[in-house]
C-alpha positions as CSV (number, residue, x, y, z in Angstrom):
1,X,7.7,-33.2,-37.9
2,X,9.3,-36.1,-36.1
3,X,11.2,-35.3,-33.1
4,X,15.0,-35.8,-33.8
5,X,16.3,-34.7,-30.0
6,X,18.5,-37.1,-28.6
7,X,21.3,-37.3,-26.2
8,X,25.2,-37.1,-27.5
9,X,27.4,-39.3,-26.3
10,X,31.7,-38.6,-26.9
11,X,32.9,-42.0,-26.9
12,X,36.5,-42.4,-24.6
13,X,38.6,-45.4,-25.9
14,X,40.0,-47.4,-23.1
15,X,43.7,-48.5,-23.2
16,X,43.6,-52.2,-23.5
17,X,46.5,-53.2,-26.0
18,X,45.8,-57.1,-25.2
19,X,41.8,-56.6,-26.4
20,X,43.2,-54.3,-29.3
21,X,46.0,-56.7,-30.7
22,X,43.0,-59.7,-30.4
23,X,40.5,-57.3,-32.2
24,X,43.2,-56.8,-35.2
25,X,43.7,-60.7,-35.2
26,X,39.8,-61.0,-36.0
27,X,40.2,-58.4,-38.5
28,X,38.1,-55.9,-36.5
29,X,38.7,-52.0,-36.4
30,X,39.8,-51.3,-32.8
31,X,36.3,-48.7,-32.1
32,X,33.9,-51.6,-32.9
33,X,34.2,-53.1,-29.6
34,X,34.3,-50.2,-27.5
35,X,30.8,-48.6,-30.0
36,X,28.5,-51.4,-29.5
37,X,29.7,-51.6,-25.4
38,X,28.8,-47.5,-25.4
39,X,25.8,-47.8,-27.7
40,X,24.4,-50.4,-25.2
41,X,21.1,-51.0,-26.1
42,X,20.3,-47.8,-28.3
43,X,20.3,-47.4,-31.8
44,X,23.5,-45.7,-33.3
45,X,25.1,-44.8,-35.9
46,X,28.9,-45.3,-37.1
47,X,30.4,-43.4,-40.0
48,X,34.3,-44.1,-40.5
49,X,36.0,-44.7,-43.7
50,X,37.3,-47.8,-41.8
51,X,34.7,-50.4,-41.4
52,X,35.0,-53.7,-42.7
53,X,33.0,-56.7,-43.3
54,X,33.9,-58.0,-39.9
55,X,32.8,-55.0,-37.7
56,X,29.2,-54.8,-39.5
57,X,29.1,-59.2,-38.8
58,X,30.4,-58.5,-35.2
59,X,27.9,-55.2,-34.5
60,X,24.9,-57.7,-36.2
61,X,25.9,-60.1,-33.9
62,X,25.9,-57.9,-30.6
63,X,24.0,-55.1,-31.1
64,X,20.1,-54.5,-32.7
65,X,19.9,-51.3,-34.5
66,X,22.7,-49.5,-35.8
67,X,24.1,-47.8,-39.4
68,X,27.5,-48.4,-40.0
69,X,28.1,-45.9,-42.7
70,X,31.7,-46.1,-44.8
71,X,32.7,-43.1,-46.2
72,X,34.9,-42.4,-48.8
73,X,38.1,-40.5,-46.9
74,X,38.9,-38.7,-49.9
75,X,35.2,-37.0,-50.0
76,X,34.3,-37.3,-47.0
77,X,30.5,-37.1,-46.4
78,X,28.8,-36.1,-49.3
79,X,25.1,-34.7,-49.7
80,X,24.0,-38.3,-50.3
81,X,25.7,-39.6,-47.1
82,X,23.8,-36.6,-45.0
83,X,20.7,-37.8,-46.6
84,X,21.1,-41.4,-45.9
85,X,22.5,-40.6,-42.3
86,X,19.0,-38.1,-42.1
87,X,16.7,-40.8,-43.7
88,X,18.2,-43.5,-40.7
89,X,18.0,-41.5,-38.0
90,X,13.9,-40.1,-38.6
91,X,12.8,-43.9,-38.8
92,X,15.3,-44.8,-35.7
């Protein structure tokens, strides 16, 4: 059985209207920055019913592995989702 332990971190979202406002300009979600500074150089995983286009370009572009998983927010995260989310995280 692989060995799934791994450390939780609770991201904290710093208060930087200037970055934020520039970030919306770019047409990226205001977490992506602050994920792919916290993920550093782990693998991680992103599920938000928010992501765009521009935040899986920008977390391609500085970071290595990562899932950036859209869910639908009026299902939620179905039985497929945990599966794919399960599947990602045994090969990661």
């Amino acid at each position: 059985m692989a060995d799934l332990s791994m450390t939780w971190t609770v991201a904290t979202w710093p208060d930087d209207p200037d970055t934020e406002n520039a970030d919306a300009r770019q047409g990226l979600h205001w977490k992506t920055r602050g994920l792919v500074a916290l993920a550093g150089t782990r693998p991680f995983a992103w599920v938000d019913d928010e992501i765009s286009e521009r935040d899986r370009a920008r977390v391609t572009e500085h970071h290595g592995k990562s899932l950036l998983f859209k869910v639908n927010p009026r299902h939620g995260l179905t039985d497929a989702g945990y599966l794919e989310l399960d599947a990602w995280l045994r090969a990661n």
